[in-house]
C-alpha positions as a printed Julia matrix, in Angstrom:
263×3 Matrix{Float64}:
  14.53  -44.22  -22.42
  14.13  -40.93  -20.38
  10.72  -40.79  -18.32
   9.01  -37.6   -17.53
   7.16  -36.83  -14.09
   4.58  -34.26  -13.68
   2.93  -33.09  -10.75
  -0.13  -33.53  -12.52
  -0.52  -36.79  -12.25
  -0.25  -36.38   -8.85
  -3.1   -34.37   -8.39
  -5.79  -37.14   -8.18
  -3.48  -38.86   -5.14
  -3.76  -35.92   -3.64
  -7.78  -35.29   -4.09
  -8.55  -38.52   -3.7
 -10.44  -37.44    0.11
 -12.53  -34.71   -1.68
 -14.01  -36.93   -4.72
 -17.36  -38.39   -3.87
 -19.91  -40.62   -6.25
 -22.49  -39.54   -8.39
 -24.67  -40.44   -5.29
 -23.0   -38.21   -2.46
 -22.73  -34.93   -2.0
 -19.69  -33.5    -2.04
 -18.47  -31.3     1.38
 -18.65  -27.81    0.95
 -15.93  -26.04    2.15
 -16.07  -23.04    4.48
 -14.71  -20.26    2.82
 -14.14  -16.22    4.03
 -17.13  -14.67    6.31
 -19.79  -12.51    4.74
 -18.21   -8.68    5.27
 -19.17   -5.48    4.01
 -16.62   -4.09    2.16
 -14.71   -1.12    2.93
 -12.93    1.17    0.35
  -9.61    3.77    1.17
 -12.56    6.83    0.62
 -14.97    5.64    2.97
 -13.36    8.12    5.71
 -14.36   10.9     2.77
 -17.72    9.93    2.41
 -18.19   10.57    6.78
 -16.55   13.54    6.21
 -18.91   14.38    3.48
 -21.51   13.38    5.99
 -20.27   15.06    9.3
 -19.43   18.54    6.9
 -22.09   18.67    4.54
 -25.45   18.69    4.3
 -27.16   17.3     0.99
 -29.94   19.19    1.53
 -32.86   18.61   -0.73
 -34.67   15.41   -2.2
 -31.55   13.33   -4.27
 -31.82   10.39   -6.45
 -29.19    8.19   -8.87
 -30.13    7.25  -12.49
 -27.92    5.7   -15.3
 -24.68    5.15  -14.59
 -23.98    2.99  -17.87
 -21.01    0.88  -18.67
 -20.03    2.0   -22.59
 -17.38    0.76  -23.04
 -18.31   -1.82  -24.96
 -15.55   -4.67  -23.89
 -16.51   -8.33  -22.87
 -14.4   -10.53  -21.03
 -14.26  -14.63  -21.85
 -13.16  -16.73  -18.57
 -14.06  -18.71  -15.8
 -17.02  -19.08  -15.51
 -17.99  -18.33  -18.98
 -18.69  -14.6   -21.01
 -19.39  -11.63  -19.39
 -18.37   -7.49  -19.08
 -15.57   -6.3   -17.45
 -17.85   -3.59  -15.65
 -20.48   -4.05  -13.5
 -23.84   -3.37  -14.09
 -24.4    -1.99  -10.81
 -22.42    1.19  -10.72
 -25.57    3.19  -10.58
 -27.15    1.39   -7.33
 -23.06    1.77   -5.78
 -23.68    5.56   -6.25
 -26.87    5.23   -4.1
 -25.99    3.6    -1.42
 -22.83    5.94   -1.33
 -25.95    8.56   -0.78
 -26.94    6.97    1.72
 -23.75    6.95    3.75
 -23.27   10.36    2.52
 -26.41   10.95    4.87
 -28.49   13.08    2.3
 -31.69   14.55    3.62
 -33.81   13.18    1.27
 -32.99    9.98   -1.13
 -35.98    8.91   -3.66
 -35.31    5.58   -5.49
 -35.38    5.99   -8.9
 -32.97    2.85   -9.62
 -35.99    0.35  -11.1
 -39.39    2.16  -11.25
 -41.53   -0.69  -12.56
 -42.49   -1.92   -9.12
 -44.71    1.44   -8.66
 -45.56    1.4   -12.12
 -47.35   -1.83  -11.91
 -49.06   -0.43   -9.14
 -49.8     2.7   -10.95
 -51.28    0.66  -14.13
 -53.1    -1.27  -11.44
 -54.89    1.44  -10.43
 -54.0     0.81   -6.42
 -51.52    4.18   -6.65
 -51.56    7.42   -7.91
 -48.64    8.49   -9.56
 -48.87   12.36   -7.42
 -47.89   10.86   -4.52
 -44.53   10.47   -5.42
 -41.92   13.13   -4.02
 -40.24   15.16   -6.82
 -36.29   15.04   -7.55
 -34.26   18.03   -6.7
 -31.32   16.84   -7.74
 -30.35   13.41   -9.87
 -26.31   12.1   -10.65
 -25.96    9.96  -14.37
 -22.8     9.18  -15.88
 -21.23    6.73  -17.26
 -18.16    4.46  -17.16
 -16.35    5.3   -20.59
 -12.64    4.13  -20.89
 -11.27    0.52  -20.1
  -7.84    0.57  -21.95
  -5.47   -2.3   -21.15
  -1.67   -1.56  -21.02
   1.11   -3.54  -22.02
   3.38   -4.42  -19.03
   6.47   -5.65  -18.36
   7.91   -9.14  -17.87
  10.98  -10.5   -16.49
  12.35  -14.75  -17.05
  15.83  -15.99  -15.75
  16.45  -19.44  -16.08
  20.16  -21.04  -15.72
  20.34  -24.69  -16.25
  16.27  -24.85  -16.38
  15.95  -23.26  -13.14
  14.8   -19.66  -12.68
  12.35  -17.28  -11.69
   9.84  -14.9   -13.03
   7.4   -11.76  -13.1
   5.12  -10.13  -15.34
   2.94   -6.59  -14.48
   0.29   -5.75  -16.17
  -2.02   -2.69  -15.88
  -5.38   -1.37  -17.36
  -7.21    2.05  -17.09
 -10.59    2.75  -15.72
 -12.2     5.89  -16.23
 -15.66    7.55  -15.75
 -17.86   10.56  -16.06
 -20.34   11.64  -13.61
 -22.98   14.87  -13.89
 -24.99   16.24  -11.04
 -27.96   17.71  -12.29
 -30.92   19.86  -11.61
 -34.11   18.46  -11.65
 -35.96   20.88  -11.65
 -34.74   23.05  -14.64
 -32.31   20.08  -16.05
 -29.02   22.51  -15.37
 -26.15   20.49  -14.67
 -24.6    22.15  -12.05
 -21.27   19.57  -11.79
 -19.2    17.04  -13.67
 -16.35   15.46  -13.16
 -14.17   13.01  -15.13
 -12.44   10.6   -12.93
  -9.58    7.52  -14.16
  -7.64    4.89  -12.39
  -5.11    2.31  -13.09
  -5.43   -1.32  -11.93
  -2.64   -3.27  -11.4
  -1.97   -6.31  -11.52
   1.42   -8.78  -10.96
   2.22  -12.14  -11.32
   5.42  -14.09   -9.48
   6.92  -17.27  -10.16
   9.53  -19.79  -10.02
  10.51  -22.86  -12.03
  12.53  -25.67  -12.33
  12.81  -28.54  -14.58
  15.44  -30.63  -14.9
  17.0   -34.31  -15.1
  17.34  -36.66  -12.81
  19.44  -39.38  -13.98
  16.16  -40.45  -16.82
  13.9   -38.8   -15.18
  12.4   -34.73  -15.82
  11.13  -33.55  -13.0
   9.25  -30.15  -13.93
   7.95  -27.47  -10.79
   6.55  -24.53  -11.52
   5.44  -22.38   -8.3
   3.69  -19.2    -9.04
   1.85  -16.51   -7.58
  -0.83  -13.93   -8.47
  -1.72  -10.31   -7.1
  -4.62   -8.17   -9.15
  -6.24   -5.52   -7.4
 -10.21   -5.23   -7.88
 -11.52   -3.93  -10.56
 -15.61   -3.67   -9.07
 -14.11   -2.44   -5.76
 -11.82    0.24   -7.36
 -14.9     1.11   -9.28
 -16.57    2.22   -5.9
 -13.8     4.03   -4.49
 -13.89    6.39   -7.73
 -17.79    6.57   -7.21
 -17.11    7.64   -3.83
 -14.35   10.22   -4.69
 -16.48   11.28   -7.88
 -19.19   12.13   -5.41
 -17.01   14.18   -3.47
 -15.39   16.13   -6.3
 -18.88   16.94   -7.63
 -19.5    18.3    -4.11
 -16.59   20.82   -3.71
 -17.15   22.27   -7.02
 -20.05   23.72   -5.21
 -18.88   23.72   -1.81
 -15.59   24.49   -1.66
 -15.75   24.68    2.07
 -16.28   21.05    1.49
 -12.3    20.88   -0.11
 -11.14   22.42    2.69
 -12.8    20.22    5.67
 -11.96   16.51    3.89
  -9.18   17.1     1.31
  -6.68   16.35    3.85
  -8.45   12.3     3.92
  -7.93   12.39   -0.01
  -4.16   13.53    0.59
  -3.57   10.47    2.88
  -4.59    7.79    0.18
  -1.86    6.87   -1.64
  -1.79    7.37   -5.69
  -5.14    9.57   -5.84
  -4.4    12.8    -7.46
  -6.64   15.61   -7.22
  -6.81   17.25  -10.2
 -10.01   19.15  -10.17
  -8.9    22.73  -10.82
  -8.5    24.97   -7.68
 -11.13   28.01   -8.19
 -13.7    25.16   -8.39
């Protein structure tokens, strides 16, 4: 009778110093440090800051995930997209170093304080100008795989890709002109190595399977074409602006610039 060995089993044997009763706590391990996290474009956004000046009073409204697709694992159900693409576009304001930024991201704090009574609503400094947009197109594409095996040994790899793309609009507050758009994609791409082998001994299968996983991020990608939305929507109005920081855009690999060149 053949016997079959998994690594599985194994598993407990191996864990057996990180299980604790119902009435211990369990030691939590020390993971990465806290870090703010730094995108390819954040060398655009100084530039933006050093060569232009976002003059006026600026603030960030919707900036809506539609497209409508829900993912299923993990930790349980959720969107693809984050919900915070809108505050992302602030803060990238902020480094952006625009005169004057007016927080328009969740308004019921000072309307509470309006229905209160403790605040008058005419105290609050007007818009000049306000970005929206919204994050439109999440389209997954079928990659390609690769499997070997000779004598149930053998490696393998599978790619896969999806699209991300968005539309922003700078507008005018005061007369509700939009004075720039922009329509922005990406690809994400993700791979996936491995190696297996499985295979008698005498009675006995012994089956390994080694495997490896690269994806890039999806939320941090998502910034990076915030950030380069920001300064497309920019040069269409300052082209000066094209000709002081396009170089940094140049210098990050697989960006194309394809806004057209009389804007």
């Amino acid at each position: 009778m053949r016997r079959v060995v998994s690594l599985a089993l194994l598993l407990p044997v191996f864990l057996g110093g990180c299980v604790a009763t119902s009435r211990e706590n369990v030691e939590l391990a020390a993971g990465p440090p806290v870090q703010t996290m730094v995108t390819p474009y954040d060398r655009l956004i100084g530039c933006i800051a050093s060569s232009a000046k976002l003059r006026g009073v600026w603030a960030v409204g919707e900036i809506t995930d539609a497209t409508g697709k829900f993912s299923a694992e993990y930790a349980g159900t959720g969107k693809y997209i984050t919900q915070g693409a809108g505050d992302m576009m602030q803060t990238t304001l902020v480094q952006a170093k625009a005169e004057s930024i007016v927080n328009r991201r969740d308004p019921r704090p000072v309307i509470t304080e309006i229905k209160l009574g403790i605040r008058n609503a005419k105290q609050f400094t007007l818009m000049d100008y306000y970005i929206t947009g919204s994050i439109n197109t999440l389209d997954f594409i079928p990659g390609a795989a690769a499997d070997l095996t000779i004598a149930g040994i053998g490696p393998r790899y599978r790619q896969n890709r999806a699209i991300v793309g968005l539309d922003l609009h700078l507008t005018d507050a005061r007369t509700s002109k939009v004075l720039a758009a922009v329509n922005i994609s990406k690809q994400i791409f993700a791979d996936e190595a491995g190696f297996g082998i499985g295979r008698f001994f005498g009675d006995t299968l012994v089956d390994l399977d080694i495997s490896g996983q690269n994806r890039e991020p999806l939320q941090l990608s998502l910034r990076s074409m915030l950030q380069f939305g920001l300064y497309a929507m920019l040069a269409q109005l300052n082209p000066a602006l094209r000709q002081d920081c396009q170089q940094i855009v140049d210098t990050v690999e697989g960006v194309e610039d394809t806004a057209p060149a009389n804007s």
